[in-house]
C-alpha positions in Angstrom: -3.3 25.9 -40.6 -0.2 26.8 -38.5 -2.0 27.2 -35.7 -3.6 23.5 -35.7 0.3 22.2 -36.9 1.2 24.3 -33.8 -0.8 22.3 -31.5 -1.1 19.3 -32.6 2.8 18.9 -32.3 4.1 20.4 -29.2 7.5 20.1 -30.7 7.2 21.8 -33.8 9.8 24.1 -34.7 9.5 26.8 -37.4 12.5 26.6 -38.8 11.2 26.4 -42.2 10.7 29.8 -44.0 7.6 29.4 -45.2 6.2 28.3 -41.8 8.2 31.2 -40.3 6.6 33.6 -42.6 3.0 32.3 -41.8 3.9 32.5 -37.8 4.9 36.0 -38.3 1.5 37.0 -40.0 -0.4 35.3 -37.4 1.3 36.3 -34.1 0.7 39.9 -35.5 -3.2 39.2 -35.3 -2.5 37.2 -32.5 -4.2 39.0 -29.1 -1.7 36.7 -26.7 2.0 38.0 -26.6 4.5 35.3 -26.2 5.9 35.5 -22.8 8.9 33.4 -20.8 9.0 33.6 -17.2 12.4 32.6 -15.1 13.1 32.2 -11.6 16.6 31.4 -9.5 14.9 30.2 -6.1 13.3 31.2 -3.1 15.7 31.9 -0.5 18.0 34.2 1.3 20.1 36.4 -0.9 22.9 38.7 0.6 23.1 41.5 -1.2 27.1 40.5 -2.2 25.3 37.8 -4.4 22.1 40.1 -5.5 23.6 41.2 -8.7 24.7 38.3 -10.2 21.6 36.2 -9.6 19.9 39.0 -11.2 22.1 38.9 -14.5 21.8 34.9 -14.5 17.6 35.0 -14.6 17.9 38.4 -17.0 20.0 36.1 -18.9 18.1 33.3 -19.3 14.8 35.0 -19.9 16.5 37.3 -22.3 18.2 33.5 -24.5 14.3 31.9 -23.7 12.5 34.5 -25.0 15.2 34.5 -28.6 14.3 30.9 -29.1 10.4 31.4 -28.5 10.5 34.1 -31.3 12.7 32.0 -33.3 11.2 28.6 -33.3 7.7 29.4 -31.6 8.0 26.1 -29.6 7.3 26.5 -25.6 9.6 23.3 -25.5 12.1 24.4 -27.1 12.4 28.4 -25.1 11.9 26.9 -21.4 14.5 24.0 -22.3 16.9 26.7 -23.3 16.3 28.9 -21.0 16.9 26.4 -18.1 20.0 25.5 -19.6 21.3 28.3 -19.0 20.8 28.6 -15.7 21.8 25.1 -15.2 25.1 26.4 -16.3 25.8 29.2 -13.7 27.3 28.1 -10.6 25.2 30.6 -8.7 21.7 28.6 -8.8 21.0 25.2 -7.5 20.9 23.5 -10.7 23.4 21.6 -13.0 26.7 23.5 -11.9 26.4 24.4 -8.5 23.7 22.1 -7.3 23.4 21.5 -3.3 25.3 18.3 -1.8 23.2 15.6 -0.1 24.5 14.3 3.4 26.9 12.2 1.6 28.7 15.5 -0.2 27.6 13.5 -3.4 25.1 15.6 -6.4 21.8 14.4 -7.0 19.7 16.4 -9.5 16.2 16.2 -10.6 14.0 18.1 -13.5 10.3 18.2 -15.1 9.4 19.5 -18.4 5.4 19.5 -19.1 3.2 21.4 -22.0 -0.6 22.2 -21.2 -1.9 20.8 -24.6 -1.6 16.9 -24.0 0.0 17.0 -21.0 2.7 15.6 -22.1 6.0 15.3 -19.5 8.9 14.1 -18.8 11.2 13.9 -15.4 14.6 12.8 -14.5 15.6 12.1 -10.5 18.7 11.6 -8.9 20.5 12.2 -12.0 24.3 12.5 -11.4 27.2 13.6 -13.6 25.3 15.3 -16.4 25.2 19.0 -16.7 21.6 19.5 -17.8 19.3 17.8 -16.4 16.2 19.4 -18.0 17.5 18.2 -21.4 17.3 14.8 -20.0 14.0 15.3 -18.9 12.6 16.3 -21.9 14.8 12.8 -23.5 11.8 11.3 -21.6 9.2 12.8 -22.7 10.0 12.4 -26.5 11.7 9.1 -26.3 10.2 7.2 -23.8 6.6 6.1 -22.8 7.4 7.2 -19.5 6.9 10.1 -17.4 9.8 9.5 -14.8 13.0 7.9 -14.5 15.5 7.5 -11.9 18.2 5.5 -9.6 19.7 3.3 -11.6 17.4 3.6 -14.7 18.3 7.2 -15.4 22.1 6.0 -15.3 21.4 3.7 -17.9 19.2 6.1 -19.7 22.0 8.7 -19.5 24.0 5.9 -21.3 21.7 4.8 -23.6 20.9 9.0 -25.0 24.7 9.4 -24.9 24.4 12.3 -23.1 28.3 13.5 -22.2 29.3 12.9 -18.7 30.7 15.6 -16.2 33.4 15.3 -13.4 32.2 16.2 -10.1 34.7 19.0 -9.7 32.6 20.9 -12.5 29.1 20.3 -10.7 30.0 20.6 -6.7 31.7 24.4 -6.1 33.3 25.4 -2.7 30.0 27.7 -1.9 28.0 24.2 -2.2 30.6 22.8 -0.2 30.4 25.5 2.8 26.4 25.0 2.9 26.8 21.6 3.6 29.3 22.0 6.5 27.3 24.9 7.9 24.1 22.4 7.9 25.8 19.8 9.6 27.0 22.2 12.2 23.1 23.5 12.5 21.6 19.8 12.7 20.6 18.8 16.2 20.3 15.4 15.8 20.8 12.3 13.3 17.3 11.6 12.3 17.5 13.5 9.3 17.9 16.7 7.0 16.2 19.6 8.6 14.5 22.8 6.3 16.5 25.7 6.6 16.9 29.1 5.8 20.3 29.4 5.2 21.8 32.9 5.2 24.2 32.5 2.8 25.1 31.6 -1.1 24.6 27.8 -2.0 21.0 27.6 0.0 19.0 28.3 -2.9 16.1 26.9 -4.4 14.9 25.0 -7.6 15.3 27.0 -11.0 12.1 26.8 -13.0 10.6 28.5 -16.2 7.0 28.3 -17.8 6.0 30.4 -21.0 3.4 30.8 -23.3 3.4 31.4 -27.4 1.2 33.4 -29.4 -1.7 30.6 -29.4 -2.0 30.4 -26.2 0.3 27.0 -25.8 1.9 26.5 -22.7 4.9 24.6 -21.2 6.9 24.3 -17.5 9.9 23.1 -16.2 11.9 23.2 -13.3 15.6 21.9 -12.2 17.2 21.3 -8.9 19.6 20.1 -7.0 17.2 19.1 -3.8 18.0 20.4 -0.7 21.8 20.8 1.3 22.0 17.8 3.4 18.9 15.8 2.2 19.6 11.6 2.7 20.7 9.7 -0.4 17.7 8.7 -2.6 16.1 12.4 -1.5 13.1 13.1 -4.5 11.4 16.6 -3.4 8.1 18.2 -5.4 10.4 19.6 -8.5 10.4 16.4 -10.9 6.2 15.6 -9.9 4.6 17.0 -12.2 1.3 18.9 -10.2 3.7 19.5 -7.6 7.4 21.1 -8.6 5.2 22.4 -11.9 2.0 21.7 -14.5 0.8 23.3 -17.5 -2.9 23.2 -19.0 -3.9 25.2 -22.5 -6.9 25.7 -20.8 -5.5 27.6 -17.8 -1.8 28.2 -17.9 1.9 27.2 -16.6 3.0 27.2 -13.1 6.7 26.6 -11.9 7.3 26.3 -7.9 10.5 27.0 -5.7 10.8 26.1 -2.0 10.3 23.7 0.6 10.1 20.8 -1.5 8.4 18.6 1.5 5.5 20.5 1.9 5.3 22.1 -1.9 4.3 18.0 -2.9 2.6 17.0 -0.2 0.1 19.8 -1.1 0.1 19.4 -4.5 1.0 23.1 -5.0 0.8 23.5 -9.2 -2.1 21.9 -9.3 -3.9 24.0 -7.1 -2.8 27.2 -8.2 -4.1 26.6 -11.6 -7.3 25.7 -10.4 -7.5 28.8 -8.7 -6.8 30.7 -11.9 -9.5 28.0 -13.6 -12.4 29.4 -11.1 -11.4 33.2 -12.3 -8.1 34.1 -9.8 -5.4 36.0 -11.5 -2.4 34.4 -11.9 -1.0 36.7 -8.5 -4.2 36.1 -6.6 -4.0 32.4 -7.2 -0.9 31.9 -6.0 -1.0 33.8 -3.0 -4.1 32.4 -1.9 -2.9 28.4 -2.6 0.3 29.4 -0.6 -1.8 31.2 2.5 -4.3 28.1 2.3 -1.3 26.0 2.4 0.0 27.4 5.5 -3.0 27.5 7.6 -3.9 23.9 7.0 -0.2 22.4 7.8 0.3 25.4 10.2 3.4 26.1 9.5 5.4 29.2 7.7 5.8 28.3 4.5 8.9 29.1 2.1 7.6 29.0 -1.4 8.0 30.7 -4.5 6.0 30.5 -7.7 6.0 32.0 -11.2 3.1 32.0 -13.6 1.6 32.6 -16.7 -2.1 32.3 -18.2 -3.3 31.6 -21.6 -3.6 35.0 -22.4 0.0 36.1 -21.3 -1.0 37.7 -18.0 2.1 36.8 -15.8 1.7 36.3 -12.0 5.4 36.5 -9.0 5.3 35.4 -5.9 7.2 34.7 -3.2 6.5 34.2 0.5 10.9 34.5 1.3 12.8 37.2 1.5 14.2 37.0 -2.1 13.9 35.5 -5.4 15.2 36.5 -8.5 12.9 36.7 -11.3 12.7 37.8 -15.0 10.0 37.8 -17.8 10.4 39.1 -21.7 7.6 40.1 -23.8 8.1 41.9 -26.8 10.8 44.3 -26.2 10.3 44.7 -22.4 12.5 42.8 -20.1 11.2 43.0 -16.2 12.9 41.4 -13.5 13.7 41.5 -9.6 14.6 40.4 -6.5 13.4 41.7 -3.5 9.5 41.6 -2.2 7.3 44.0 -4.8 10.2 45.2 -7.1 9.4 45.4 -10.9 12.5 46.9 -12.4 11.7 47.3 -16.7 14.2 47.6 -19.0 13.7 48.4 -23.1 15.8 45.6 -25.1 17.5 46.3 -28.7 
């Protein structure tokens, strides 16, 4: 019974006790353990800044992982969790997103869940701290997938969603990024993709989890990339692309070059990997290896997973990114290229 109320509402939340008391009985039978997955972005991390991207994802996954166990919605835990990281100045996302040629804010965010496919996107959101709230505003209030330019300003209006000043979105490490690209661009036909080696360069935020029925969900927020034109939309609010979740499969949320992410379709093949019997690692690995022998280029990607059955797949072809997962009372996380680090909460 609270299994089929479960998924036939994507959105329920069991914040009635008796419903809380029945999800208790049956995620102690249950053979899948709940798990959130966060990541901060594929990029270069010195290590003056290692530490406190690490506390912002152990953070996150530690406030996604509550609300799972709370309310047993996906929804719910990846919203939350993204919020938080939309809130720290350290990730590009909500405070502290990247500046666009113009030294203007443009954001964009995805939410999905793998039982209808249900989703929702925001792009080129400005002057709104969390983005990913908005997105998910589209998926429950609209019949539409995506919204942008001018809509999502009216939108934004219309949802009453508070308004921030651009002094509490654009920070002075944002600021240097974007001088430091101009200084490194050769010409004036464009934004060019690159590895900066220093704070502010970083990636799209994104988080996917799973609940004890096997119910999956995604999302992902970003500020673009430093220096992209006015208008810029990269692979993070495409659902298939920037992230994608199937009940059947799994949830898949991607970090990187946003160019080349959607022009492959990256999600998308990474869960049909794991659909023809690839673990959640091997899958990604093998989409991202496929991915750069075809465009021949070295690609800078990042992707966390999870499957149906709570098996959890990292990777990153960059240097760094900052990753944590909760299940039960384990929190793992890292940073560098095969760390695990495992820590007992409570």
């Amino acid at each position: 019974m609270i299994v089929r109320l479960i998924h036939n509402n994507p959105s329920t939340k069991l914040n009635q006790p008796g419903l809380k008391c029945l999800y208790e009985i049956i995620r102690s039978k249950s053979t899948v353990k709940p798990v959130l997955v966060v990541h901060g972005g594929a990029e270069y991390i010195p290590d003056t800044h290692k530490k406190v991207k690490l506390d912002g994802v152990k953070q996150a996954a530690c406030q996604g992982y509550r609300v799972l166990t709370e309310t047993g919605c996906v929804l719910d835990a990846v919203e939350a969790a993204i919020c938080v990281l939309e809130n720290n100045e350290v990730f590009n996302a909500g405070r502290g997103a990247v500046l666009n040629l113009d030294g203007k804010v443009e954001m964009d965010a995805l939410i999905n869940e793998g039982r209808t496919f249900s989703s929702g996107s925001v792009t080129l959101a400005r002057s709104i701290a969390h983005p990913i709230s908005l997105a998910r505003m589209v998926m429950e209030n609209t019949p539409h997938a995506i919204i942008g330019g001018e809509g999502v300003e009216d939108f934004i209006t219309k949802m009453a969603v508070p308004r921030v000043p651009d002094d509490y979105l654009i920070t002075e490490d944002s600021k240097r990024a974007l001088e430091k690209f101009k200084k490194l661009s050769s010409s004036n036909k464009g934004p060019k993709l690159v590895e900066f080696e220093e704070p502010a360069s970083g990636d799209t935020v994104g988080c996917v989890a799973v609940d004890m029925t096997g119910h999956v969900a995604s999302g992902a927020s970003t500020g673009g990339l430093t220096g992209k034109y006015r208008g810029r939309i990269g692979d993070s609010p495409i659902p298939g692309c920037g992230g994608y979740s199937d009940d059947e499969i799994g949830a898949i949320a991607v970090t990187g070059h946003g160019e080349l992410i959607l022009q492959y379709n990256f999600s998308h093949r990474v869960l049909s990997l794991m659909k023809q019997g690839k673990s959640a690692q091997d899958a990604a690995t093998a989409a991202c290896d496929h991915m750069a022998k075809r465009m021949k280029k070295t690609i800078m990607v990042g992707a966390i997973t999870v499957s149906n059955k709570g098996e959890v797949g990292i990777f990153f072809s960059t240097k760094h990114m900052p990753w944590a997962y909760q299940v039960c009372d384990e929190l793992h996380y890292g940073i560098n290229q095969g760390e695990d680090i495992c820590e007992k909460i409570g």
